[in-house]
C-alpha positions, -999 to +999 in steps of 0.1 A: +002+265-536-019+294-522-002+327-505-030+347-486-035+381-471-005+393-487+003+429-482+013+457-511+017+489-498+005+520-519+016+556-517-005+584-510-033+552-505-040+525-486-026+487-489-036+461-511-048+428-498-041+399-521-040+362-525-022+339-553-030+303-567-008+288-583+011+250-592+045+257-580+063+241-608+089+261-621+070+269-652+059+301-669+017+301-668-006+325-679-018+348-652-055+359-645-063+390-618-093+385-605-117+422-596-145+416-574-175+437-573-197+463-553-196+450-517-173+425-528-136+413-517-117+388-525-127+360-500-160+361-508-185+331-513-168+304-538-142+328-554-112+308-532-123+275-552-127+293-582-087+304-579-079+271-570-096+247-598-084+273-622-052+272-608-054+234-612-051+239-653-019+254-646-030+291-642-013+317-620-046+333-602-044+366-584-072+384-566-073+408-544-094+432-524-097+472-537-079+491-511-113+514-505-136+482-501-144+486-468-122+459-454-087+462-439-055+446-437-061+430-403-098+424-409-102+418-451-135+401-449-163+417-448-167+455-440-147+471-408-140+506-427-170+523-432-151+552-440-132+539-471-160+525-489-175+556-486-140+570-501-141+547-527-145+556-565-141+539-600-108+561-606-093+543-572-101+511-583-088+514-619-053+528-598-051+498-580-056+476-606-027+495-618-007+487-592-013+449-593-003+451-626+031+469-618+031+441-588+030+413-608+050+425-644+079+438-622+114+420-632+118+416-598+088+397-588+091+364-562+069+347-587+091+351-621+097+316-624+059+313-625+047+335-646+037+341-681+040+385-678+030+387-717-004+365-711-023+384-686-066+383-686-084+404-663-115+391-652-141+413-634-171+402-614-206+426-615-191+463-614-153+449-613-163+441-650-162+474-659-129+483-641-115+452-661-128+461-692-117+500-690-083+489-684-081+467-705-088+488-732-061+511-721-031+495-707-015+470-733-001+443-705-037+429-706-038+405-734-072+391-727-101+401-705-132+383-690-161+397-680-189+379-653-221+394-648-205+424-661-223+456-657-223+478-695-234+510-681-220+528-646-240+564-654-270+545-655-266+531-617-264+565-603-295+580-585-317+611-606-341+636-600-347+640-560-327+611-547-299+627-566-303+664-555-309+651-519-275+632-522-257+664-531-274+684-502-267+658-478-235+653-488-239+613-481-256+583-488-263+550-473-273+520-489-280+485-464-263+456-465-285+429-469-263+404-451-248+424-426-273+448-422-250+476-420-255+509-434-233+514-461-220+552-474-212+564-509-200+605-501-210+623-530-172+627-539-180+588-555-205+606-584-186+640-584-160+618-594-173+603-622-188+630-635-151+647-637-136+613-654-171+605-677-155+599-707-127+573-695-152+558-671-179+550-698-179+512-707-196+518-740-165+531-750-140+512-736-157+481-752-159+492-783-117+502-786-109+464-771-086+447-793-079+418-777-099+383-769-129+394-745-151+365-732-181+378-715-202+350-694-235+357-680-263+341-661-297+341-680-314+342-647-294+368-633-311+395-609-286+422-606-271+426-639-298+418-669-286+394-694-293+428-722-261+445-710-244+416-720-258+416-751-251+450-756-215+442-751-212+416-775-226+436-799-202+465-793-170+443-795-158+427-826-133+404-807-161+392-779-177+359-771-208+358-754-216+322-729-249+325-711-250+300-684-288+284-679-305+295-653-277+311-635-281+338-613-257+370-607-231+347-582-237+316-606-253+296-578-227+313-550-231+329-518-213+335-486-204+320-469-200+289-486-193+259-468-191+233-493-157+215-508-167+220-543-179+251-565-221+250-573-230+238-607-233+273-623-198+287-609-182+252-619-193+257-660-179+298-655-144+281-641-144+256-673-146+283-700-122+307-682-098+277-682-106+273-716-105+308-729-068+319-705-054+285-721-064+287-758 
């Protein structure tokens, strides 16, 4: 059973967009959340036949789209609101993570009959890995966490020197998208931001206080995110796993939109060990 485009309100914010897989069967299953990444949502590519063939082994599979991503609740694909993903920040996503956790745990949840609320794994795509990983770390209802194509390091994404100094004076900005060719903003609030939440916001650390299971997969072809900071991960963590997945690149053979019936290769070995890791 799939329930789409569902609608969680947040105060002081805006909605949550998200979709659940599930087999309706009465039973209690484990539950994965599902983060995309930068210029992600949750609709993107493959990821709806990733819910559903996890789903398939009897897995409850949430995603959902950060409220700031850019889309809305009327238009959640791609990138109508220019505005909030310029607004958006690391702190607001870690919030609304938050949120889909209070969703999902509360007594009074629709899905109580199908869900497992003490076997929850957060997976995170890219820079959702790190937002997975960070709360993980810090909120005990997560009792196992995945990581794919994880990024180990946000300080190290942000602009120095000049570009930096220009961003400040300016106030704003853009980056393209490639497929859309829009012009994307980050308002400087996004670094101020993280300068004033550093410490909670560094991976590093957050990786090396995770007690529970942490599976981190990773294509050894991947272009965005080099294979190192996954490396670097495993070797922070005593209770990691590292999987590299030949040849795969940062979407494990993905893109959108994807018109085929069946995941690619790549994304179809990432599906088997999540199923594996969430069930064992």
């Amino acid at each position: 059973m799939k329930k789409e485009n569902r609608i969680l309100a947040q105060n002081n914010s805006k909605p949550i967009v998200l979709d659940v897989t599930y087999n309706q069967n009465q039973t209690k299953k484990p539950i994965v959340i599902f983060c995309h990444g930068y210029k992600g949502f949750k609709d993107w590519g493959c990821w709806g036949l990733l819910a559903e063939d996890v789903a398939r082994a009897n897995v409850f599979f949430l995603k959902f789209n950060f409220s700031h991503n850019g889309g809305t609740a009327e238009q959640p694909i791609d990138f109508p609101d220019l505005n909030a993903f310029g607004e958006n920040n690391f702190i607001k996503e870690l919030n609304d993570l938050d949120t889909i956790l209070n969703y999902i745990t509360d007594k009074n949840n629709e899905f109580n009959q199908e869900i497992d609320i003490q076997n929850i794994t957060l997976i995170g795509h890219s820079r959702g890995g790190g937002i997975v990983i960070i709360k993980a770390q810090e909120d005990a209802r997560a009792t196992k966490v995945i990581t794919l194509a994880g990024v180990s390091d946000y300080k190290a994404r942000f602009p120095v020197g000049d570009a930096l100094a220009n961003w400040k004076k300016e106030g704003v900005a853009y980056i393209e998208n490639g497929r859309t060719k829009q012009q994307m903003p980050h308002f400087i609030q996004f670094y101020n931001n993280f300068i004033e939440n550093q410490e909670r916001l560094t991976i590093s650390r957050a990786v090396k206080n995770i007690k529970i299971p942490y599976l981190i997969l990773h294509g050894t072809n991947d272009e965005t995110v080099a294979l190192a900071e996954a490396k670097r991960m495993c070797q922070w963590s005593e209770n990691s796993k590292l999987i590299t997945i030949e040849n795969a690149n940062h979407v494990f053979g993905g893109s959108h939109p994807w018109e085929e019936n069946s995941l690619p290769a790549d994304m179809q070995k990432v599906s088997n060990h999540i199923k594996t890791f969430v069930n064992s």
